[in-house]
N, C-alpha and C positions, 0 to 999 in steps of 0.2 A: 822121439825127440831128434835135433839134427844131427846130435854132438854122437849119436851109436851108428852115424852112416858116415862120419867125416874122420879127418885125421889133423886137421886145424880150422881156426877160422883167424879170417884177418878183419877187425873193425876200421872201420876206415873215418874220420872228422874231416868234413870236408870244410873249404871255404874258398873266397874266391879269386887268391892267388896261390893257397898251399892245400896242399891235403896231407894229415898225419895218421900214418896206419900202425895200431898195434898188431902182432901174430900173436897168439894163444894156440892152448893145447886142448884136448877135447875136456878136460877140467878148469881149464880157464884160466890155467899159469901162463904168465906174460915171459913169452921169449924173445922178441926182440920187436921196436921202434924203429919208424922211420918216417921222417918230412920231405915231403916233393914237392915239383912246382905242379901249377896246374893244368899242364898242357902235355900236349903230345909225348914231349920228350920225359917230363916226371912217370907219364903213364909207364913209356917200354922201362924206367929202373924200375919201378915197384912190381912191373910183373919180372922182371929179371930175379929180382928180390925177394919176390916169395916163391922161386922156384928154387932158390939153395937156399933158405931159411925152414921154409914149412919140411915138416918134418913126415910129411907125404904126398899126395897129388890129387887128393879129397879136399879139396879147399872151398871152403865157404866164405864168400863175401859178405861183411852188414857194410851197407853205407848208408850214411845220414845225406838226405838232400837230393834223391835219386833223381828229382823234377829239378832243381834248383842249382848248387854249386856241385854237384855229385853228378850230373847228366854227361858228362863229356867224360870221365872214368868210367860211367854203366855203359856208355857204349864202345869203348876200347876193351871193356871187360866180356861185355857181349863178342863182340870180335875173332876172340881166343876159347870162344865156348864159355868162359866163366859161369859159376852157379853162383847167385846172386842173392841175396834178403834184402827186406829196407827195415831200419830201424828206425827208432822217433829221437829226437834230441830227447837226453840224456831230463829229466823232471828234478826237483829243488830236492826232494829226498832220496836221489840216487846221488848227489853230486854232496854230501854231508864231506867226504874226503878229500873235496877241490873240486877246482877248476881248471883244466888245462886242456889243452888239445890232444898230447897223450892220455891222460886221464877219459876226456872223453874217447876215443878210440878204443881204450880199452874197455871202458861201458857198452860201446856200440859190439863188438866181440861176443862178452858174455851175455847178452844180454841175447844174442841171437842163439847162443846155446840152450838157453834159459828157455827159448819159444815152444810152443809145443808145433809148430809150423812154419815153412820157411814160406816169406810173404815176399813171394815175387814181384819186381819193379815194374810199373805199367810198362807198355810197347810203345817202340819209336814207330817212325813209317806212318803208314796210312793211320791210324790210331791219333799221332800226335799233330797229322796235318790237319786233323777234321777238329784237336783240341784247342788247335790255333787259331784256328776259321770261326771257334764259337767265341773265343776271348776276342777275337777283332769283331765278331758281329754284335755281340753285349757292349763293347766299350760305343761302338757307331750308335746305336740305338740309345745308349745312354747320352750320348753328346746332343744326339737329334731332339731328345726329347726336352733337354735342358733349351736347344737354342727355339725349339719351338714356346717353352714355357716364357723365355724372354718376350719372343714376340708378343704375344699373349698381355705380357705385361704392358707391353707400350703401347696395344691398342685398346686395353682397359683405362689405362691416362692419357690416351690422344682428347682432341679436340672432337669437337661431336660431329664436323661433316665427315672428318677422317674414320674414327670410331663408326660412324654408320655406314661405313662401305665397306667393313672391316669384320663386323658383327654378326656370331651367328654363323660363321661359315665351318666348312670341314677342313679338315686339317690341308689337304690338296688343294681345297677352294683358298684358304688363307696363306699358302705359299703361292699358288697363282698368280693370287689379285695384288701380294706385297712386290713379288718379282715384277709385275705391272707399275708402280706407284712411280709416279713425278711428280718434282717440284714446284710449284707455280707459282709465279712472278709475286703471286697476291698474299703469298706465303711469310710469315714469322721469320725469323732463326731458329726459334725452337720446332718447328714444325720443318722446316726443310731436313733438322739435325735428324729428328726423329721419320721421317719419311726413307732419308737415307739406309739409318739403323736397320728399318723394315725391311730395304730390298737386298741388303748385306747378308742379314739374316737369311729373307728367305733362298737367296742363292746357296748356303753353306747349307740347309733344310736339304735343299732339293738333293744336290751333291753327296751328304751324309747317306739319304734313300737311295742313292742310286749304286753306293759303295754296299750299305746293308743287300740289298738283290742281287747285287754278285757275289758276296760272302754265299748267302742262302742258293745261286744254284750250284757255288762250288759244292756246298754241302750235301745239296739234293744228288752231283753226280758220285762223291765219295759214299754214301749211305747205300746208294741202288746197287754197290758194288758189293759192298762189305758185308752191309746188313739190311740186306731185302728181306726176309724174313720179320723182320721188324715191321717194315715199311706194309706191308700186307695186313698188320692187325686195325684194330677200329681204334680211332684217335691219338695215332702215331703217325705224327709228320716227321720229315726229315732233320726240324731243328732237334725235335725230341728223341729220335733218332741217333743223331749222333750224341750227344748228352748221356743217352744210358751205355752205347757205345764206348765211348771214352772213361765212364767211371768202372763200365768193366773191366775194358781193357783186351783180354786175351783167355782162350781156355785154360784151365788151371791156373787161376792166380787166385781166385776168389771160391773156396774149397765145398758148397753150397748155397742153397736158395737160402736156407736159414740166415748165413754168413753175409749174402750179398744183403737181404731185407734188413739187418742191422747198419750195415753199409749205408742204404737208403733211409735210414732212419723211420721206418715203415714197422720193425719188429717191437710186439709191444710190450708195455713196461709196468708190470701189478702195482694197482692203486685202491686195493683192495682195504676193507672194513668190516670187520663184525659178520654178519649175514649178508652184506653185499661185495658181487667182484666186479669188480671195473678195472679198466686199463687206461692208462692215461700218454698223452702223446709223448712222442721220441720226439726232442729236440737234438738230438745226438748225430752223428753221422755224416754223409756228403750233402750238405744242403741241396746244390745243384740239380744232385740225381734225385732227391727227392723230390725238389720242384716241378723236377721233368713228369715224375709219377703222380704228381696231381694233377698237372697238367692233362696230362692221359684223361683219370679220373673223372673229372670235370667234362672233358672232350665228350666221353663214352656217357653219362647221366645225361647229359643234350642229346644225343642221336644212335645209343645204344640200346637197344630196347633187353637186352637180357640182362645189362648192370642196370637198368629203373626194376626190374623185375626184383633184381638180388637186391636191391637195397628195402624195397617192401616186403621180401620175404623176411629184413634183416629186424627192420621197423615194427612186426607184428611179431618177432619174437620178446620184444621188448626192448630192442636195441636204439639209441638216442642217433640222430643224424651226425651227430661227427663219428659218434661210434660205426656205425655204418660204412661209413667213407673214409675209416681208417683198416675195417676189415677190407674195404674195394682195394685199396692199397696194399696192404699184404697179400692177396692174390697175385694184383701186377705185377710185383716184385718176383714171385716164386714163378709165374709165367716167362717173366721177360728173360728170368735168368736160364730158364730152360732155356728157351728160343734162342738164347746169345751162347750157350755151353753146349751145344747141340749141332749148334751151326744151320737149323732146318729148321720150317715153322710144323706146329704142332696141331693136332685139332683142336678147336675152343671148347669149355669146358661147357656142359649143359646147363 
């Protein structure tokens, strides 16, 4: 536990103009409060502060909000070496004694003591540029695909000369031919309003695609650095790449493949009866980095010839198709976590 290696912990409540840190003792007595601002200068008193409070030089950090209102103290903490936990906002039946910012602080404290594990804060740096690059490429991709669906719409209620020029094309051919369109003398108002729409559109189309490709070879250069090993397996591209990247994070934060396939929500869950065992899906977990692992999945059943193998080896043991391709996934999980905790690629398995 942390509390038989430390000599205090300080909880820390973040938000996002104050943070309120309790200190505690390695039993979890609250010796002294304190509220700061949320910047530079709150940081040097609170470390000022728990180096004549804490009652030795073992000090263990919990902060809530490591990614969120807490990122600018985990890195001032970082800085100074600080050893660090992340805890969870405080749940409705830990808070039965109040609500306050001390109160929480002092939950965030014990509650780190209580761990059987101290859960390291993801990494900044190259880690958080590749987690930025996926949050701008998902938001572009989602705008694109909305303003593509608008089009779509207005060449389904165009007029029928407009409509058949429009019909039937591919997604490139229908911003092409909209970025083409003119109005013609012979034209409505509602047909000049709606011709416009089209080449508005597909301008902000083309623009969206063009921002998504430079997202993706930022990504493609960060991954070939970080995690080529990755990049080397079958049905691991760069965007999936950084995605499993990112929810790992860093050596030791993630204390096993067991640990991390619960993570991915890939670890299974008895949904067992009588004479029959079954295991029924993990909704639980990082959605994302799951997604990334079916993704794989899917990739390798198209053009993997030893996962079509493991899945009919899986099928004639009496295994049903999702059950199948939930065991393919808890392999990739226990693979990928090697590959990424190892820093080296591995042999494939037979």
């Amino acid at each position: 536990m942390p509390g038989e290696e430390l000599d205090a912990v300080i909880g820390v409540d973040t938000h996002r103009d104050t943070h309120t840190a309790a200190l505690v003792d390695t039993v979890g007595r609250q010796l002294a409060v304190l509220v700061i601002s949320a910047d530079a200068a709150g940081y040097a008193r609170l470390l000022a502060w728990a180096a004549e409070q804490a009652p030795g030089s073992r000090v263990l950090w919990a902060i809530e909000g490591t990614r969120s209102h807490g990122a600018g103290l985990c890195r001032a903490l970082r800085a100074v070496g600080a050893q660090i936990t992340e805890v969870d906002r405080p749940t409705r039946r830990a808070r039965r004694a109040g609500k306050s910012d001390p109160i929480d602080a002092l939950l965030a404290a014990r509650s780190a003591l209580a761990a059987d594990f101290v859960r390291q804060p993801r990494t900044d740096g190259d880690r958080e540029a590749a987690r930025l690059l996926l949050v701008e490429r998902d938001r572009l991709v989602r705008h694109r695909t909305a303003v593509l669906n608008q089009m779509r719409d207005l060449v389904l209620t165009a007029p029928e000369d407009l409509r058949r020029r429009l019909h039937d094309r591919s997604i490139a051919g229908l911003i092409a031919a909209c970025s083409a369109l003119r109005s013609r003398a012979s034209d409505d108002i509602e047909t000049r309003v709606r011709v416009q729409s089209l080449r508005r559109l597909a301008r902000r189309a083309r623009a969206l695609t063009e921002d998504a490709k430079t997202v993706e070879t930022d990504l493609k250069t960060l991954t070939a650095t970080a995690v080529p090993q990755l990049l080397a397996e079958p049905g691991i591209g760069p965007i999936v790449a950084a995605q499993l990247w990112v929810s790992w994070s860093h050596p030791g934060r993630i204390r096993s493949e067991a640990a991390f396939a619960a993570l991915a929500g890939t670890s299974p869950l008895p949904a067992s009866s009588g004479q029959v065992t079954r295991f029924r899906l993990n909704r639980g977990g990082d959605r994302h980095l799951n997604r990334a692992l079916h993704q794989v999945m899917i990739t390798r059943l198209s053009c993997h010839s030893a996962t079509r193998e493991y899945v009919d080896r899986r099928l004639s043991d009496g295994k049903t198709q999702r059950e199948a391709q939930r065991c393919i996934k808890r392999y990739l999980a226990r693979r990928i976590w090697r590959l990424l905790e190892h820093e080296t690629a591995i042999p494939a398995a037979a």
